[in-house]
C-alpha positions, 0 to 999 in steps of 0.5 A, a space after each residue: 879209130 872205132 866204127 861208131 867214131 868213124 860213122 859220127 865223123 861221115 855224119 858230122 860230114 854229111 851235115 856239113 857239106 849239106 849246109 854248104 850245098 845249102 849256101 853255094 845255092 843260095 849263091 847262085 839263086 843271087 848272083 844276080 841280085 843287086 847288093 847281094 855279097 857272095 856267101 861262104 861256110 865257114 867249117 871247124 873241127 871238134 876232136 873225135 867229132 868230126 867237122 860241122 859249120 861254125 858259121 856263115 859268113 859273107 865276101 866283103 871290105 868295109 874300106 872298098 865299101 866306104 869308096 863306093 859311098 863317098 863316090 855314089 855322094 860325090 857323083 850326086 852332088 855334081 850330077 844335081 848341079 849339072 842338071 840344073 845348069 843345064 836347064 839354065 844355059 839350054 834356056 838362055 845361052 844354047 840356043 842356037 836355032 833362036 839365038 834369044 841369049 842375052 848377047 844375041 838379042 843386044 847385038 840384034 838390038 844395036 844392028 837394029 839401031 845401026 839401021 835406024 841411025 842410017 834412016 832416022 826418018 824411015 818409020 818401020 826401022 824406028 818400029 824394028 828398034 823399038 821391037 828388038 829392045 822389046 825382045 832384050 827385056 823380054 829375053 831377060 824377063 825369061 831368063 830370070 823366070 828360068 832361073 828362079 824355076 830351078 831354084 823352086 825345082 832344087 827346092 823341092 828336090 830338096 824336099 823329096 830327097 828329106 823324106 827319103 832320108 827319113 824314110 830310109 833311117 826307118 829302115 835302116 833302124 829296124 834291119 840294124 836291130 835284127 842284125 843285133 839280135 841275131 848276132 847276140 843270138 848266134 844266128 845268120 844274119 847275112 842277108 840283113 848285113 846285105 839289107 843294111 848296106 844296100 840302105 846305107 847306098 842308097 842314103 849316100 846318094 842324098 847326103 854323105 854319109 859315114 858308117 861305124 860298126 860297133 859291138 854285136 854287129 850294131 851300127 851308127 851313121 853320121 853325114 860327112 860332116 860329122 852330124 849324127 843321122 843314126 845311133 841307137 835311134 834315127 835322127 830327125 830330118 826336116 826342111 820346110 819347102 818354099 813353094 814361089 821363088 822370086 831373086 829375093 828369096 832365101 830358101 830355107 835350110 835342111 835341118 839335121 835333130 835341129 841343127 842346120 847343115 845347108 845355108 849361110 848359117 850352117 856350123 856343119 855344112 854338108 859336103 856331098 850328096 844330092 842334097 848339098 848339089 841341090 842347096 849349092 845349086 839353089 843358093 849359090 850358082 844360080 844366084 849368082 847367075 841372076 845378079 848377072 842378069 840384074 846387071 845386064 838390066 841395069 846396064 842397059 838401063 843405064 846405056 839408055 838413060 836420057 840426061 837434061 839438054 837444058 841448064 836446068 841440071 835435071 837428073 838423068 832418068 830411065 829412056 828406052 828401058 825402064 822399071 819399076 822404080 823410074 825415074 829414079 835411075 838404080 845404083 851404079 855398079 850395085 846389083 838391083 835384085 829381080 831387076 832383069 825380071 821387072 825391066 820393060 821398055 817405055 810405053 811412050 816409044 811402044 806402038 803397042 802400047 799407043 806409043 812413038 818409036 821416034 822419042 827413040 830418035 827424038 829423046 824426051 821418052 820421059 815425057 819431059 821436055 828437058 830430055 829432048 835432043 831433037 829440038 828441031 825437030 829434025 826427021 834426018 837426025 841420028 846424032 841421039 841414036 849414034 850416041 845410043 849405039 856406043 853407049 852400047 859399048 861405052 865401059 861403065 863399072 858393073 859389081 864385082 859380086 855378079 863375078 861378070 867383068 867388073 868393068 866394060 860395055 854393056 854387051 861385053 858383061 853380057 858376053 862374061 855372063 855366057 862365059 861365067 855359065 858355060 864355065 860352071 857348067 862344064 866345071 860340073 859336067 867334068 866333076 860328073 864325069 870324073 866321079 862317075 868313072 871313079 864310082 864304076 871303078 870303086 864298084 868294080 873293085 868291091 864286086 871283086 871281092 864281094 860278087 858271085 862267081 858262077 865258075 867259083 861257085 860250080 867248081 866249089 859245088 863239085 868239090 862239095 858233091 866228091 865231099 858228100 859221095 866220100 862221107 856217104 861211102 864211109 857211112 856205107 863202108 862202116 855199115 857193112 862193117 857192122 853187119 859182117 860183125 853182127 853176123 860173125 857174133 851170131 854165128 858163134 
């Protein structure tokens, strides 16, 4: 090898280790960083010439990379269905220091009763009975307010999770089009792949979402239903909130480029991610939980009902507890919808409201004659509030859409209703659980691959440092070579 070759080698070298110096400090400045991947030079040789980098290339695994998105999706679905649940069972069923659950305050309400029926004559016991029912109503008129809180909260979470989306579409376009350019160019375009993958995580967490790579580094997204969000242009995201919510309304539907992906009427529903947890949670579970509660109305409306002590045959009508559509009685073993949000009790039995709680003893709540049991008006009669107390427990059909017991007493549906949210709940918070410890576990592989290793990265820079001594050695050797050579000429 001839001086001046070996001299361009030690320089080619020089330049080399240089630009890797250049990329383990870039390491090391990130390791830290969330989203960054571990940087490497990639070195090649020309004959004669020497080493020089070929390019910079980035620690990664799309297969590890498309786990971590379909955990962070599936994750957020559950954890959006939790929450709510949460809030809707901490309000009507977990609570234990005021017991204000629907099957607490019944049972409250036929004790109360009992106790009435034992001193049919004793005022303030007619007044406890009376009260106690206005609780139940109450009760239900809370929780139905509860629930269609959180329906109105995923609502707008729904809303916010949209924009997001279309703001982290924006993004993903213009990162997609450098890296393009820069890959057409021939340049670096690590830290951008580093930039769009970060978006792609973050989009995962309000819908799931599927990336293909194609030619010069270009990039589609599509939701896991199959729906294009990204290619060559983001796709619109729309959703028109709904600001009141009450158990009739159908909320409206998330809309992908015009093609709906939430709701009864969505050819391609989507399957995860926060949005898909929000729509399940808005349209579905809670609900559902309302038509349990509008048959715990009707239920006791029911229970409760006064029928005709004559011969007249007169229809039954609402007693003690009434709504809006007294005196006709609701459907039997049909959900009357926003029934448990408009039941009170009757406000001739209401000292409140200037009432008699003894009609509760006596019967005629309707105000007609025709439904009084008391006819003689008996201070020492029960026989009507015994008849009360077990029609509180007397089966009666309940509809099997609530998916509460399809058949049974009052407070027993009430019972099925607690045990139906608490399932659903629990349901959730396992699915929780169990995706999150699969999103560390996915994390935690693709940190493997990807992340910075400062040992790695220190020995790698040691490695590099003997590299750059060496090729400085040879240029200095060459030199004096050169100058020994220069001088013998001289000399001759």
């Amino acid at each position: 090898m001839s001086l001046t070759a070996a001299l361009d080698n030690a320089r080619s070298s020089l330049m080399a280790t240089g630009i890797q110096s250049s990329v383990i400090s870039r390491n090391i400045a990130a390791a830290s960083q969330a989203g960054y991947s571990r940087k490497t030079a990639v070195l090649d040789t020309f004959p004669g010439a020497g080493v020089y980098v070929a390019a910079i290339q980035r620690a990664a695994s799309a297969g590890l990379f498309t786990n971590v998105l379909t955990a962070t999706s599936a994750s957020a679905r559950q954890s959006a269905i939790y929450d709510g649940l949460q809030k809707i069972a901490a309000s009507t069923v977990d609570d234990p220091e005021l017991d204000q659950s629907p099957t607490a305050e019944l049972n409250k309400l036929k004790q109360a009763l009992q106790q009435y029926a034992n001193a049919p004559d004793n005022a303030t016991l007619a007044q406890a009975a009376v009260s106690a029912a206005k609780e139940m109503a109450t009760s239900l008129n809370e929780a139905t307010n509860t629930v269609q809180s959180v329906r109105e909260g995923a609502d707008a979470d729904i809303a916010t999770s949209v924009a997001n989306i279309n703001q982290l579409l924006t993004q993903f376009g213009t990162v997609n089009t450098a890296i393009v350019k820069g890959t057409i160019a021939g340049d670096d375009v690590t830290d951008y792949l580093d930039q769009r993958d970060a978006i792609v995580s973050k989009l995962s967490q309000e819908v799931g979402v599927s990336m293909s790579i194609r030619a010069n580094g270009d990039a589609a997204l599509y939701t896991d239903s199959g729906v294009v969000l990204y290619d060559k242009t983001a796709r619109t995201v729309s959703f028109a909130t709904t600001n009141a919510y009450t158990p009739g309304t159908t909320g409206n539907a998330v809309f992908i480029d015009g093609v709906p992906v939430t709701g009864a009427n969505s050819v391609m529903p989507l399957k995860s991610g926060k949005i898909a947890g929000l729509a399940d949670l808005r349209d579905n579970a809670t609900v559902t939980y309302q038509s349990q509660l509008d048959e715990i109305a009707r239920g006791l409306i029911s229970a409760f009902q006064e029928s005709d002590q004559t011969a007249a045959a007169l229809p039954n009508v609402p007693g003690l507890f009434t709504y809006p559509g007294a005196p006709a009685m609701p459907a039997s073993a049909t959900v009357s919808v926003g029934l448990a949000g408009t039941i009170t009790i009757a406000a001739s039995v209401d000292p409140a409201s200037g009432g008699n709680p003894n009609l509760l003893r006596d019967g005629s709540i309707s105000g007609n004659a025709a439904y009084d049991y008391n006819t003689a008006g008996n201070a020492g009669f029960s026989t009507r509030l015994q008849q009360l107390i077990d029609d509180m427990d007397a089966p009666q059909p309940f509809d099997p859409a609530a998916q509460g017991k399809p058949s049974g007493g009052v407070i027993d549906f009430a019972s099925s209703s607690a045990s139906w949210i608490e399932n659903q709940r629990k349901t959730a918070d396992d699915g929780v659980q169990y995706q999150n410890t699969l999103l560390d576990r996915s994390n935690s592989a693709l940190s493997n691959v990807n992340g910075v290793n400062m040992d790695d990265e220190m020995s790698l820079m040691l490695q590099v440092e003997r590299t750059y001594s060496a090729s400085s050695k040879l240029i200095s050797t060459v030199d004096n070579m050169l100058d020994s050579l220069l001088a013998a000429v001289g000399t001759s």
